[in-house]
PyMOL CGO cylinders between C-alpha atoms (Angstrom):
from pymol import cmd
from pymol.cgo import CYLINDER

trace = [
    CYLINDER, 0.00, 0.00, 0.00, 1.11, 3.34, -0.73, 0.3, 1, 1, 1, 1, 1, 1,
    CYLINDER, 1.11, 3.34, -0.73, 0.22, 6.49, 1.01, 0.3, 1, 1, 1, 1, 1, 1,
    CYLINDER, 0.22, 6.49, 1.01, 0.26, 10.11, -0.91, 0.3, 1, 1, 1, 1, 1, 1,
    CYLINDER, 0.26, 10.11, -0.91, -0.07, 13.25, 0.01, 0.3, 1, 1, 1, 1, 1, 1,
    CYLINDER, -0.07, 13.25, 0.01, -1.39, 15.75, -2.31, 0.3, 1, 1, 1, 1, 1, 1,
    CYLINDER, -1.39, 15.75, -2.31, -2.39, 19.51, -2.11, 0.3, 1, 1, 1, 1, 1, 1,
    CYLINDER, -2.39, 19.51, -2.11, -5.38, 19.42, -5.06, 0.3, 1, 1, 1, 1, 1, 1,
    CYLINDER, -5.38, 19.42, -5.06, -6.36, 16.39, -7.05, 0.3, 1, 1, 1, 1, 1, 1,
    CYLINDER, -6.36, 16.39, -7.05, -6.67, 16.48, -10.53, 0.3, 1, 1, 1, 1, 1, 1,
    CYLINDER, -6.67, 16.48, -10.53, -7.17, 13.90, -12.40, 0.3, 1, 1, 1, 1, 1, 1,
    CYLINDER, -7.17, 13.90, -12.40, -11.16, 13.64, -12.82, 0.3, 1, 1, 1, 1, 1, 1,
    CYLINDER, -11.16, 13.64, -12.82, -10.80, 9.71, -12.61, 0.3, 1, 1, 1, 1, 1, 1,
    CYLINDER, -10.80, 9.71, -12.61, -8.91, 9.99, -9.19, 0.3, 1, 1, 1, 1, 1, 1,
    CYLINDER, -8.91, 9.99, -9.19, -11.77, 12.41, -7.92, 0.3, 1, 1, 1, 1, 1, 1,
    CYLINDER, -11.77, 12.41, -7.92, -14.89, 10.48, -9.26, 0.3, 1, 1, 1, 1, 1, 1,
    CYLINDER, -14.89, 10.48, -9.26, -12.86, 7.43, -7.18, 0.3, 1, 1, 1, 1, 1, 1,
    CYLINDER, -12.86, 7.43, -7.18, -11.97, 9.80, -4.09, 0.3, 1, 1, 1, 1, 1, 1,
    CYLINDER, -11.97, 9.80, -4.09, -16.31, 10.58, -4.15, 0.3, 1, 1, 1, 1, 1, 1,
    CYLINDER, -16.31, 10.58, -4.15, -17.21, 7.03, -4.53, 0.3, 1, 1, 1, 1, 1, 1,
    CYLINDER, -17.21, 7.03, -4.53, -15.09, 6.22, -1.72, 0.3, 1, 1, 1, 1, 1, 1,
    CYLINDER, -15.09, 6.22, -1.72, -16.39, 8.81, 0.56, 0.3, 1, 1, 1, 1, 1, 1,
    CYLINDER, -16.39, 8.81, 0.56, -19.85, 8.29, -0.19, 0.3, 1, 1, 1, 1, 1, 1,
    CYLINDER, -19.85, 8.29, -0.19, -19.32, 4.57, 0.72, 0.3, 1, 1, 1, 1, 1, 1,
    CYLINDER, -19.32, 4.57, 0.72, -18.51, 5.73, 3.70, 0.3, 1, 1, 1, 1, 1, 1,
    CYLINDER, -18.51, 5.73, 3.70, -20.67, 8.15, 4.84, 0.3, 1, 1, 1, 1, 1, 1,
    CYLINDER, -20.67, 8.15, 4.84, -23.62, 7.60, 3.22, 0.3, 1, 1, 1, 1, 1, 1,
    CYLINDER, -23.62, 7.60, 3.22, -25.01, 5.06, 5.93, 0.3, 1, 1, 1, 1, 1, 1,
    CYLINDER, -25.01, 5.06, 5.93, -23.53, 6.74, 8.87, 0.3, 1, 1, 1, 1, 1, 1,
    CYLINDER, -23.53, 6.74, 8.87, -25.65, 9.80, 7.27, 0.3, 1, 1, 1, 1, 1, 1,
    CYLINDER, -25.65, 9.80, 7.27, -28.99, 7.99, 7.99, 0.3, 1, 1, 1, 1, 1, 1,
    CYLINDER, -28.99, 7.99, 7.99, -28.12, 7.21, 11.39, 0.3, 1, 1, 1, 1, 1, 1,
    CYLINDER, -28.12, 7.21, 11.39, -27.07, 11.07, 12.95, 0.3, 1, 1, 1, 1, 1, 1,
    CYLINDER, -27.07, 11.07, 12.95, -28.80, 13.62, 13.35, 0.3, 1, 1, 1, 1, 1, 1,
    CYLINDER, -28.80, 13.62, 13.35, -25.84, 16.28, 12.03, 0.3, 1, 1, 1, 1, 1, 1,
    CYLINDER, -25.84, 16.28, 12.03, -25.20, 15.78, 8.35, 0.3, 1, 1, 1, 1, 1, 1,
    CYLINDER, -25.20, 15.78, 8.35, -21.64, 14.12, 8.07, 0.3, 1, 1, 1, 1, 1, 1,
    CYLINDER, -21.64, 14.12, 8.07, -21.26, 13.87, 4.30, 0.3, 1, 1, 1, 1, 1, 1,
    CYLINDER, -21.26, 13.87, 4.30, -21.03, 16.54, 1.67, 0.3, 1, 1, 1, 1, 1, 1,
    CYLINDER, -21.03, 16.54, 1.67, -22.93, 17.06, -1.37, 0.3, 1, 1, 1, 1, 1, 1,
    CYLINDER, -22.93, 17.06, -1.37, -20.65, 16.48, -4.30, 0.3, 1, 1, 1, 1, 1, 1,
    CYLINDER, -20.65, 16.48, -4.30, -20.09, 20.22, -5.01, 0.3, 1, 1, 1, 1, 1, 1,
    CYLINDER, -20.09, 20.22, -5.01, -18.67, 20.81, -1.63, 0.3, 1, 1, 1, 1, 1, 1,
    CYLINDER, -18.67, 20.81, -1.63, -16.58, 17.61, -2.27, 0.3, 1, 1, 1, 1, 1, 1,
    CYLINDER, -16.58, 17.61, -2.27, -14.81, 19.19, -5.03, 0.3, 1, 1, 1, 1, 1, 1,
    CYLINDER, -14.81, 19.19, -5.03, -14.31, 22.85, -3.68, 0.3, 1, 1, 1, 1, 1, 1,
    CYLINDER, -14.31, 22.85, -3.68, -12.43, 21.15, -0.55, 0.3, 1, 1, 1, 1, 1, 1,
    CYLINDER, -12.43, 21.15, -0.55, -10.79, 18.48, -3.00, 0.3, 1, 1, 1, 1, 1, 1,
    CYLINDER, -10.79, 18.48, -3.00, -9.46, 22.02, -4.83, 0.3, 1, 1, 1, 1, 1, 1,
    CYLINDER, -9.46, 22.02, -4.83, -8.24, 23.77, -1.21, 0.3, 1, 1, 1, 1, 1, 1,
    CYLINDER, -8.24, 23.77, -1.21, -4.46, 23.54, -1.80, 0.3, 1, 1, 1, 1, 1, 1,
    CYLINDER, -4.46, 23.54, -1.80, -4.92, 24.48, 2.57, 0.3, 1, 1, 1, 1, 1, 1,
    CYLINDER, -4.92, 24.48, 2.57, -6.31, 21.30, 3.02, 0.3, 1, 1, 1, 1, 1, 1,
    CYLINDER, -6.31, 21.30, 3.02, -4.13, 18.27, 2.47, 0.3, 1, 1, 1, 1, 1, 1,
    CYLINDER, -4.13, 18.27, 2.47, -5.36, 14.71, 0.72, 0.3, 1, 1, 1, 1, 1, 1,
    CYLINDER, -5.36, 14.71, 0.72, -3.62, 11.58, 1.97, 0.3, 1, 1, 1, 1, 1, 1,
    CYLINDER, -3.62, 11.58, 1.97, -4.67, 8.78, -0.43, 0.3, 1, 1, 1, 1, 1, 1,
    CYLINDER, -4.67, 8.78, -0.43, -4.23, 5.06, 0.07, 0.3, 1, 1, 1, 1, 1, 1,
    CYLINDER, -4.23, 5.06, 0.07, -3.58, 3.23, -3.09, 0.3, 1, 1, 1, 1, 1, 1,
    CYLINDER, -3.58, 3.23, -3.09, -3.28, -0.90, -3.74, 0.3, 1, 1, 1, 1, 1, 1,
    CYLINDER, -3.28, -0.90, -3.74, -2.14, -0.93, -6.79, 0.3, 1, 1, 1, 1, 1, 1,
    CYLINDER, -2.14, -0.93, -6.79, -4.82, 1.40, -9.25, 0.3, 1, 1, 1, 1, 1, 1,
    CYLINDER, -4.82, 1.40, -9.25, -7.60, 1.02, -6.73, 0.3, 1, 1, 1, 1, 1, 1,
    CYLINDER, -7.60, 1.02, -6.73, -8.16, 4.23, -4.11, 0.3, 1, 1, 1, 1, 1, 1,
    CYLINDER, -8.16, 4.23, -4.11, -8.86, 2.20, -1.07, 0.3, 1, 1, 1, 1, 1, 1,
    CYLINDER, -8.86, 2.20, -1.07, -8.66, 5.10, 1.58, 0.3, 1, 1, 1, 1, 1, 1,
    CYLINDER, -8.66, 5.10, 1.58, -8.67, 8.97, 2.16, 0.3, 1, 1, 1, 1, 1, 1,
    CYLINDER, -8.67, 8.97, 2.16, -7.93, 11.05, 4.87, 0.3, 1, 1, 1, 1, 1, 1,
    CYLINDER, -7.93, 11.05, 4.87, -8.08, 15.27, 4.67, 0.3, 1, 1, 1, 1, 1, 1,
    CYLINDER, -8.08, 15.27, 4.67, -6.28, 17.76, 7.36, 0.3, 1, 1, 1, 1, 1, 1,
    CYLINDER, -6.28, 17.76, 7.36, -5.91, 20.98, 7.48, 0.3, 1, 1, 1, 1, 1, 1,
    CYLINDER, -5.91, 20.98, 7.48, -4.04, 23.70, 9.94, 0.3, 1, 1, 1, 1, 1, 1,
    CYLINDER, -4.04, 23.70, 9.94, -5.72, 26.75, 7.96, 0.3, 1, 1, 1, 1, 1, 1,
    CYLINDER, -5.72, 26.75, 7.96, -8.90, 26.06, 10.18, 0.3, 1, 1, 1, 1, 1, 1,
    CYLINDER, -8.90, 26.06, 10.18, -10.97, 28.92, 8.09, 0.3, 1, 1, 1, 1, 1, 1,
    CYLINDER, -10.97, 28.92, 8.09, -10.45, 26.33, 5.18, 0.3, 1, 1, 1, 1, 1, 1,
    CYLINDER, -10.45, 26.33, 5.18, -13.21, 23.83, 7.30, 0.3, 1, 1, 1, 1, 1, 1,
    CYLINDER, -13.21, 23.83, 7.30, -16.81, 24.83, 7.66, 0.3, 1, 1, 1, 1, 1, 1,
    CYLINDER, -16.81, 24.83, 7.66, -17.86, 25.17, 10.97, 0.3, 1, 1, 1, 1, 1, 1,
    CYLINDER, -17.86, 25.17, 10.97, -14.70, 25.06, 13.07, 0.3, 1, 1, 1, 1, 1, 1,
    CYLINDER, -14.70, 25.06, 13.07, -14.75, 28.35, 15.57, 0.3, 1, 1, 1, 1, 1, 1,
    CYLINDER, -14.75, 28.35, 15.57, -11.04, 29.27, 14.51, 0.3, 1, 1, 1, 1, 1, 1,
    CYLINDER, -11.04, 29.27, 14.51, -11.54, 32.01, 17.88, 0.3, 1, 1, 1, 1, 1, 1,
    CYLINDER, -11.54, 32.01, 17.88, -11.53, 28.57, 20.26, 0.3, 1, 1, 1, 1, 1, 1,
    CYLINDER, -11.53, 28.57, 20.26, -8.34, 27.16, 19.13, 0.3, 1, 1, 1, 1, 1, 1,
    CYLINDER, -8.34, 27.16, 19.13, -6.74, 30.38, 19.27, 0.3, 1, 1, 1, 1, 1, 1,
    CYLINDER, -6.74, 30.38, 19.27, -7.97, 30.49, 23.28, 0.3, 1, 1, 1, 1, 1, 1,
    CYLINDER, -7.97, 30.49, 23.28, -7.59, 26.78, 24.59, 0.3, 1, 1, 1, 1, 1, 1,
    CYLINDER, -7.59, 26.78, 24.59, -4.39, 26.13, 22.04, 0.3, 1, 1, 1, 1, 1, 1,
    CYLINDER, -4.39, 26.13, 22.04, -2.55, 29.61, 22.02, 0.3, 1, 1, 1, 1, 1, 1,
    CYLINDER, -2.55, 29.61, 22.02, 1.07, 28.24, 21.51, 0.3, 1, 1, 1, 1, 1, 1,
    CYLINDER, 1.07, 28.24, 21.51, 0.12, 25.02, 18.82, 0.3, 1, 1, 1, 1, 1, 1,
    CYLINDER, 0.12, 25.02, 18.82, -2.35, 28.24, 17.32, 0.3, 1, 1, 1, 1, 1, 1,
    CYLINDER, -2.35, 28.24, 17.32, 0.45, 30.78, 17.23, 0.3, 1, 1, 1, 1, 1, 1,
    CYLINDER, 0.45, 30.78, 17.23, 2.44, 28.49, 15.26, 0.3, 1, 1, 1, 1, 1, 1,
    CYLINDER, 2.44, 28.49, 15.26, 0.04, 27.31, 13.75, 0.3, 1, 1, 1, 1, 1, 1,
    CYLINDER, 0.04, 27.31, 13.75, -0.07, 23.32, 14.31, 0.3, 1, 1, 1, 1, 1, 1,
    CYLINDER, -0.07, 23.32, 14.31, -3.54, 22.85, 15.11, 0.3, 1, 1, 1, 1, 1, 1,
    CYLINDER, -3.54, 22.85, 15.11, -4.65, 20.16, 12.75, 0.3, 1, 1, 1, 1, 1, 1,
    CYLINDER, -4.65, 20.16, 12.75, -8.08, 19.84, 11.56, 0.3, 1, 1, 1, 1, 1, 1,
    CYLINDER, -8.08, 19.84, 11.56, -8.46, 16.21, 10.40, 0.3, 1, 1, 1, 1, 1, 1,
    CYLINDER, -8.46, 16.21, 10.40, -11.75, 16.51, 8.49, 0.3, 1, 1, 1, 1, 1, 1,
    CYLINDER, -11.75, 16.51, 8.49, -12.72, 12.80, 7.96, 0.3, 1, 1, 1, 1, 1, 1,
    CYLINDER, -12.72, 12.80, 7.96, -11.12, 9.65, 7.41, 0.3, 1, 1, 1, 1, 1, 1,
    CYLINDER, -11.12, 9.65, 7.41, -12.68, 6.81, 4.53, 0.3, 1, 1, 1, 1, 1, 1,
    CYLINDER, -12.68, 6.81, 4.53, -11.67, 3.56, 3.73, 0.3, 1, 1, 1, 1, 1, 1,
    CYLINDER, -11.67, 3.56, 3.73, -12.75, 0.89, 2.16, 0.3, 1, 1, 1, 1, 1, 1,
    CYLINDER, -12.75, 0.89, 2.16, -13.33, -1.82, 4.86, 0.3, 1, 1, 1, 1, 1, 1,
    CYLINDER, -13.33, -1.82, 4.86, -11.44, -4.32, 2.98, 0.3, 1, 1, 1, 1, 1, 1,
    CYLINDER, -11.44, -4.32, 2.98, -7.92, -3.46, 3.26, 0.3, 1, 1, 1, 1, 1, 1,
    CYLINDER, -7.92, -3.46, 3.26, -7.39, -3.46, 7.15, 0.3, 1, 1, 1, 1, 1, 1,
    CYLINDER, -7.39, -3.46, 7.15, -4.08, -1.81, 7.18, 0.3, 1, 1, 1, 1, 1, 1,
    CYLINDER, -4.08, -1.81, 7.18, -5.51, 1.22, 5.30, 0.3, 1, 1, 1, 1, 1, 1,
    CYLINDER, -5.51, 1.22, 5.30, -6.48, 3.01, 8.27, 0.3, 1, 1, 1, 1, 1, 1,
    CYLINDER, -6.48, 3.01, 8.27, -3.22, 2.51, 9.91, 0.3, 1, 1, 1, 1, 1, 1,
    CYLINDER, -3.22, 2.51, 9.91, -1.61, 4.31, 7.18, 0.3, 1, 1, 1, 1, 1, 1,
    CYLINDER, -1.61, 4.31, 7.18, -3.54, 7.35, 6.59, 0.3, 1, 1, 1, 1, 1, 1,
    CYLINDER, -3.54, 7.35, 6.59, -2.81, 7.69, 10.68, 0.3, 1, 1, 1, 1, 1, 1,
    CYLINDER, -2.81, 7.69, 10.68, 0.72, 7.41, 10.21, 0.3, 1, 1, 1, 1, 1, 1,
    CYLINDER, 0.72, 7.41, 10.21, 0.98, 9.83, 7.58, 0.3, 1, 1, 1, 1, 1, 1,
    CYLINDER, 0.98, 9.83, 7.58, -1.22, 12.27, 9.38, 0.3, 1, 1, 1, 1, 1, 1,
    CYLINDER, -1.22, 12.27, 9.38, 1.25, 11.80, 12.11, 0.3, 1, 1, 1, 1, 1, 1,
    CYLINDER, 1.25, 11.80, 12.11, 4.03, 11.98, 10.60, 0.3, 1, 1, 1, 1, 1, 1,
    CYLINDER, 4.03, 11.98, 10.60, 3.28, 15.64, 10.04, 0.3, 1, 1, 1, 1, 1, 1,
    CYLINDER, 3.28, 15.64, 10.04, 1.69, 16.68, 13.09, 0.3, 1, 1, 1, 1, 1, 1,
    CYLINDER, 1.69, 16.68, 13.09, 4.19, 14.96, 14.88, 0.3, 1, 1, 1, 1, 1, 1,
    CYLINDER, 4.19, 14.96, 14.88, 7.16, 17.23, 12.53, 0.3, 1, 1, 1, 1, 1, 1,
    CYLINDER, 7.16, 17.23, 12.53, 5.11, 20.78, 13.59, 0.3, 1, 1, 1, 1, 1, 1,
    CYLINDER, 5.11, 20.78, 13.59, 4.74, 19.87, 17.34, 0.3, 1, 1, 1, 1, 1, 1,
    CYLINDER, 4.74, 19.87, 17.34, 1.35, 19.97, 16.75, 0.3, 1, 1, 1, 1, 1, 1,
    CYLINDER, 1.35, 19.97, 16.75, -1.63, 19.04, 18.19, 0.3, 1, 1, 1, 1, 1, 1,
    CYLINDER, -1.63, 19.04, 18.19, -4.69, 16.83, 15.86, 0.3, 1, 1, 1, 1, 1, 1,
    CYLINDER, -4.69, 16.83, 15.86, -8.14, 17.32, 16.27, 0.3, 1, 1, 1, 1, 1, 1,
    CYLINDER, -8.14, 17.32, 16.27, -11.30, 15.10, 14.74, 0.3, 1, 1, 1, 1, 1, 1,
    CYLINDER, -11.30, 15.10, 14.74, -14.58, 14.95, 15.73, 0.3, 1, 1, 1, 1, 1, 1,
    CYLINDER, -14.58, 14.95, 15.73, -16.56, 11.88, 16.27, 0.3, 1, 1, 1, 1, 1, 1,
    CYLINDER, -16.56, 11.88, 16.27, -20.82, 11.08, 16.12, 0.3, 1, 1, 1, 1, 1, 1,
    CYLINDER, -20.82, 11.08, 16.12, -22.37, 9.89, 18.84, 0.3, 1, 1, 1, 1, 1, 1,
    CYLINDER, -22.37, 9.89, 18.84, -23.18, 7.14, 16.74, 0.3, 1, 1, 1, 1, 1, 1,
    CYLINDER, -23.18, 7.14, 16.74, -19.59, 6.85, 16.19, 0.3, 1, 1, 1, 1, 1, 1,
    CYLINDER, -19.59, 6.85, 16.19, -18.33, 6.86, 19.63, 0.3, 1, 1, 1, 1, 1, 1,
    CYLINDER, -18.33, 6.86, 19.63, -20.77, 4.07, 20.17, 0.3, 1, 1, 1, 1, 1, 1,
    CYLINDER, -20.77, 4.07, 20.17, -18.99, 2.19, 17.63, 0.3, 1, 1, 1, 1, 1, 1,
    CYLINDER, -18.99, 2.19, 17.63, -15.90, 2.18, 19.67, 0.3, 1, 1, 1, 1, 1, 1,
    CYLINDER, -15.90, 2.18, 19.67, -14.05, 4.30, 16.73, 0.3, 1, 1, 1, 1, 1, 1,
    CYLINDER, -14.05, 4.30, 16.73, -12.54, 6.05, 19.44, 0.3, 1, 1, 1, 1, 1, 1,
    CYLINDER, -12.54, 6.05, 19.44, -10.85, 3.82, 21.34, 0.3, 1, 1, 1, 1, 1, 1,
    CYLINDER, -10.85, 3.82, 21.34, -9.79, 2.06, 18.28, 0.3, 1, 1, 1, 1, 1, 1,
    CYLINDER, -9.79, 2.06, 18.28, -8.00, 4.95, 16.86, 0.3, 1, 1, 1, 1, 1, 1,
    CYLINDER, -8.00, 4.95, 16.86, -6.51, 5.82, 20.12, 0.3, 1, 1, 1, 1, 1, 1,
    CYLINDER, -6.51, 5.82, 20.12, -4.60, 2.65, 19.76, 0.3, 1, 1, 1, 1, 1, 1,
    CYLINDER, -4.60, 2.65, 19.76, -3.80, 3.05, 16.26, 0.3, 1, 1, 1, 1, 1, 1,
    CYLINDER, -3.80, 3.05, 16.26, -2.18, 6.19, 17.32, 0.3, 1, 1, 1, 1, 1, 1,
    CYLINDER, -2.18, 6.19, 17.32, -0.65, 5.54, 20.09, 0.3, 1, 1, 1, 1, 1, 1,
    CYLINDER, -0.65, 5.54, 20.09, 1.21, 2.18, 18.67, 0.3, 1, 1, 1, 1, 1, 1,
    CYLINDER, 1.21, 2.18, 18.67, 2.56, 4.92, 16.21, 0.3, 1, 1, 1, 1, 1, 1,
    CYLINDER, 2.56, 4.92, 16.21, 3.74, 7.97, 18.81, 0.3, 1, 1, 1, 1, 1, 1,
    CYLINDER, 3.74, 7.97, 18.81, 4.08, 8.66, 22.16, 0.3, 1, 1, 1, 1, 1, 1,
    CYLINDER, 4.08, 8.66, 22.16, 0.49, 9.93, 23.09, 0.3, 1, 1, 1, 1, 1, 1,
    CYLINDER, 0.49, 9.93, 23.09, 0.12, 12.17, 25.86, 0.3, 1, 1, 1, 1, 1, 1,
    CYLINDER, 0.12, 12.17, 25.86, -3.70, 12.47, 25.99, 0.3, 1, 1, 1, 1, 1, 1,
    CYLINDER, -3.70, 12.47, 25.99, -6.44, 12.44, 23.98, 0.3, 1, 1, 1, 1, 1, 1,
    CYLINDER, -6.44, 12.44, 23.98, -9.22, 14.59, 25.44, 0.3, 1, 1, 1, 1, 1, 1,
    CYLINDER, -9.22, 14.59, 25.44, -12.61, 15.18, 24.71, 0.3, 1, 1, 1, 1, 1, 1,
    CYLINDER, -12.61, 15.18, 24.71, -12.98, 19.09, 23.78, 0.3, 1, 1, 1, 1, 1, 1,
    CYLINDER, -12.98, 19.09, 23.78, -16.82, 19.69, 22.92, 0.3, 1, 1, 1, 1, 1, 1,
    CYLINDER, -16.82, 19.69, 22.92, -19.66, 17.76, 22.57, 0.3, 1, 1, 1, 1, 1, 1,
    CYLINDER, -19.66, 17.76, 22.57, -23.25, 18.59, 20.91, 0.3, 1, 1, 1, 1, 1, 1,
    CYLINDER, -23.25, 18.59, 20.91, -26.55, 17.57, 22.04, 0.3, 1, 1, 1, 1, 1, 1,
    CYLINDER, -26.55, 17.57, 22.04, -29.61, 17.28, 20.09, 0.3, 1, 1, 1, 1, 1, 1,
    CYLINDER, -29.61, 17.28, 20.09, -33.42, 17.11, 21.61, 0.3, 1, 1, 1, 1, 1, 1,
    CYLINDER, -33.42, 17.11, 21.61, -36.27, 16.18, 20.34, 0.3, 1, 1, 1, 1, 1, 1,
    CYLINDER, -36.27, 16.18, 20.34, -39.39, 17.46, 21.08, 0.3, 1, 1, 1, 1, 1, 1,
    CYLINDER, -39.39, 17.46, 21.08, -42.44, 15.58, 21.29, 0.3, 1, 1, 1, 1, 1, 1,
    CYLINDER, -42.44, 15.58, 21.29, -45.74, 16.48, 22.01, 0.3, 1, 1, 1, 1, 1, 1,
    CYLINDER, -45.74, 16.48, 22.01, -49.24, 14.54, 22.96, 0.3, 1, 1, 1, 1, 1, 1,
    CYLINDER, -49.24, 14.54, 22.96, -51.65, 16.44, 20.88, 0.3, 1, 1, 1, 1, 1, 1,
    CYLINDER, -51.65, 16.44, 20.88, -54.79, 15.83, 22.11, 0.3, 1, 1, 1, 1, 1, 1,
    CYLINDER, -54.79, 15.83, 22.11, -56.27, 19.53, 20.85, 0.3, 1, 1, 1, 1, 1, 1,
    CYLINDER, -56.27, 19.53, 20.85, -57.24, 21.53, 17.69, 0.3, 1, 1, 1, 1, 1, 1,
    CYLINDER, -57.24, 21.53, 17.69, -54.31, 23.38, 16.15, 0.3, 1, 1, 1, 1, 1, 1,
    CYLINDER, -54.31, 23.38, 16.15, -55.86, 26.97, 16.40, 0.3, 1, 1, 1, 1, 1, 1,
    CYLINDER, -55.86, 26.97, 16.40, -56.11, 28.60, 13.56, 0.3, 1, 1, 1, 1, 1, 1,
    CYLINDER, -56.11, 28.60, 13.56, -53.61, 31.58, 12.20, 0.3, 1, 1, 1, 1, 1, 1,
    CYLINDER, -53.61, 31.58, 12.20, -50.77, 30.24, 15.16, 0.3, 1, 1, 1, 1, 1, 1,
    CYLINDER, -50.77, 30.24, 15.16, -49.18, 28.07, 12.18, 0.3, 1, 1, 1, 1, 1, 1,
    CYLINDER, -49.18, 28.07, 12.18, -45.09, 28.71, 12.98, 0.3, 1, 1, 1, 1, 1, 1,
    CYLINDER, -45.09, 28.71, 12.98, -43.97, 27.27, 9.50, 0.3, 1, 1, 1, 1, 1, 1,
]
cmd.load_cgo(trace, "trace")
């Protein structure tokens, strides 16, 4: 297996395989969370394009069999609140080696994939003295992806700690609606 890292890919035929593979592998975990964890395919491409984030991509042979993206330019990822990592990170932020690691894929069937992409990750963090973040699902977490990757990583570096920074809740509201909606108090 070997790992590359690229800045932009683009070759259309490594893309269309670099989509396939991440919609493999997030389309199911879509339908089970609550926060949408996949892209559509036009946000796919305009981060595939970011020369700030980085593509590590796990070939056998021709076939793409895993994908990992990080990023230390944190405005480059939607949603990350750049203003926390510059608070609870101000050294790693200063310099900046905070790395965003925005998802990892693989294909399932080549176990040693994951491993890989980890190492190369690593292998850069590790170089800027910096400090890697990814978020996980609930649904994830329940998984034991976690733990598992916690291994993974710390088999490859000395880990100091890997510590739970934020978490998100989501309630539902449900209501026994024995009554007439009255009319003209429709919210929608």
């Amino acid at each position: 297996m070997v790992v590359a890292e690229k800045e932009t890919l683009l070759q259309w035929e490594t893309v269309h395989q670099a989509w396939g593979l991440y919609a493999s592998a997030f389309t199911e975990l879509n339908r089970n969370t609550v926060q949408n964890h996949m892209m559509e395919f036009d946000e796919f491409l305009t981060m595939i394009h970011n020369q700030h984030i980085k593509k590590f991509l796990a070939w056998q042979g021709e076939d793409l069999v895993g994908m990992t993206v990080m990023t230390r330019h944190l405005r480059s990822w939607p949603l990350i609140s750049v203003p926390y990592f510059e608070k609870h990170y101000p050294e790693e932020f200063a310099r900046n080696a905070v790395f965003y690691i925005g998802f990892v894929a693989t294909d399932n069937k080549h176990h040693d994939t994951f491993s890989s992409l980890i190492e190369a990750m690593l292998n850069r963090i590790r170089h800027n003295r910096g400090i890697g973040v990814l978020d996980y699902s609930a649904q994830v977490m329940r998984r034991g992806l976690p733990a598992a990757s916690m291994k993974k990583i710390s088999d490859l570096a000395p880990l100091d700690k890997a510590t739970p920074i934020d978490a998100q809740t989501y309630v539902a509201y449900t209501f026994e609606w024995d009554r007439e909606v009255v009319p003209g108090t429709d919210a929608g």
